[in-house]
C-alpha positions as CSV (number, residue, x, y, z in Angstrom):
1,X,20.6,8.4,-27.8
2,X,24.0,10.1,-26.9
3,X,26.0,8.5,-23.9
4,X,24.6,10.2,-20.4
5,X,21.5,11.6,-22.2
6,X,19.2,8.9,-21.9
7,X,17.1,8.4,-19.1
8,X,16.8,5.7,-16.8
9,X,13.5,3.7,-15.9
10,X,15.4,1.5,-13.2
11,X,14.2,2.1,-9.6
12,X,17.7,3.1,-7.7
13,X,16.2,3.1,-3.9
14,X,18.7,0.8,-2.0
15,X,21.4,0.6,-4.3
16,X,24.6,2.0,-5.5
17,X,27.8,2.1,-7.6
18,X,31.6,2.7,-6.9
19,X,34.1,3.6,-9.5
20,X,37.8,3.5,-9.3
21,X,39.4,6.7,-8.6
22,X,42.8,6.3,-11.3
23,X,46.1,7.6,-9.6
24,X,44.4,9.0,-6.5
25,X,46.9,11.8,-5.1
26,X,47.7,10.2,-2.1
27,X,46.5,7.4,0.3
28,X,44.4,9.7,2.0
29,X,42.4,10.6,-1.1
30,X,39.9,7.5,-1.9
31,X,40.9,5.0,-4.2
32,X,36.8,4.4,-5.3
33,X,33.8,7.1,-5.7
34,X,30.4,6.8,-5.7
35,X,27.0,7.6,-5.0
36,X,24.4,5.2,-3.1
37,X,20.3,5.6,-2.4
38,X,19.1,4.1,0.7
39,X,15.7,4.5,1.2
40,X,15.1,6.9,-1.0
41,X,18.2,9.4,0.5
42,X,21.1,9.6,-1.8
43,X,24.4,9.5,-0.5
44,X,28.0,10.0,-1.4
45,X,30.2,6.7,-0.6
46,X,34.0,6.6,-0.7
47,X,36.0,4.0,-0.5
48,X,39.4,3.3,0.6
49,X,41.8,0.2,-0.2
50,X,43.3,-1.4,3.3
51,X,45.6,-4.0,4.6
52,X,44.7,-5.8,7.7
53,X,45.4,-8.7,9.4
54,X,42.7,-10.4,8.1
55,X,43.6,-9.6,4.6
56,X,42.8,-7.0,1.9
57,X,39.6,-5.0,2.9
58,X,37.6,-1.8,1.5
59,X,36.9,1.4,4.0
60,X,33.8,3.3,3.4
61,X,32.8,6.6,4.3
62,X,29.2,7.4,3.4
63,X,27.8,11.9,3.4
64,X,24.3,12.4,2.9
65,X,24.4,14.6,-0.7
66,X,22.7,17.4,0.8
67,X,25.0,17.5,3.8
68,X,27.8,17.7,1.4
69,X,26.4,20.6,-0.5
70,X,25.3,22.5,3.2
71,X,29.4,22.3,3.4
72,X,29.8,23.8,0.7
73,X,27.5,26.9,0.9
74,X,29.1,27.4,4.4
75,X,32.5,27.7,2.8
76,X,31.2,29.9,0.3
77,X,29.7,32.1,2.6
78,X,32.4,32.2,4.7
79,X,34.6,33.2,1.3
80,X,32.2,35.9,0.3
81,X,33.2,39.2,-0.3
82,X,32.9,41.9,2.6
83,X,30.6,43.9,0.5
84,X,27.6,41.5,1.5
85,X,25.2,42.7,3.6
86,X,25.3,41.0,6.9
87,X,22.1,41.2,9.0
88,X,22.8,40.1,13.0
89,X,19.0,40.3,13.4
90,X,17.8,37.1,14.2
91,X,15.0,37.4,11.8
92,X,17.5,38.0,8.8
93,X,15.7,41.1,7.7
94,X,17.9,44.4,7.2
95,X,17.7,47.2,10.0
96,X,15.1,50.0,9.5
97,X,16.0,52.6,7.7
98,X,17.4,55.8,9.0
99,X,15.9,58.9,9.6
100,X,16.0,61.9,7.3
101,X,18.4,63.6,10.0
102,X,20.8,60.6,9.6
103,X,21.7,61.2,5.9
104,X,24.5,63.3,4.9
105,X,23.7,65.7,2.4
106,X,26.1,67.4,0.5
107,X,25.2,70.7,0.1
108,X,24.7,71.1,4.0
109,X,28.2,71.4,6.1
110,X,28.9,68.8,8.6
């Protein structure tokens, strides 16, 4: 089987995996990536190389995947063109349509 096609019988719950970002951008950026399943949740994990007094040490910063991706579709939403339609009704259901009298019709003056 090809490399990344073949599928895995190994139970993942409670464990994970961290790879070494190469030539992060910056020492904000993390210098490992991951992904990690606790109880049957996935998560992301990052991981950032430290100095402390006591020595060398690794900071983690653990999302929920899905809490990630809610993120996301925020941003996307909030980048979407102004042509959506945007409902203020709590229900999220369109307002009634108007009455005939409403429409504009072109062969009647205004």
């Amino acid at each position: 089987m090809a490399f990344g096609k073949r599928r895995s019988t190994y139970d993942n719950t409670n464990s994970g995996i961290l790879f070494e970002v190469e030539n992060p951008a910056s020492q904000k950026h993390p210098s490992y990536k991951g992904s990690l399943n606790v109880g049957g949740v996935d998560y992301w994990i990052s991981g950032w190389d430290k100095e402390t007094k006591a020595g060398p040490a690794l900071s983690l910063k653990i999302e929920k995947k899905q809490d990630r991706r809610s993120e996301e579709d925020v941003h996307h939403q909030d980048m979407a063109p102004a042509t959506q339609a945007s409902f203020s009704d709590e229900r999220n259901e369109p307002p009634p349509p108007k009455s005939e009298e409403e429409y504009w019709e072109p062969d009647k003056p205004v």
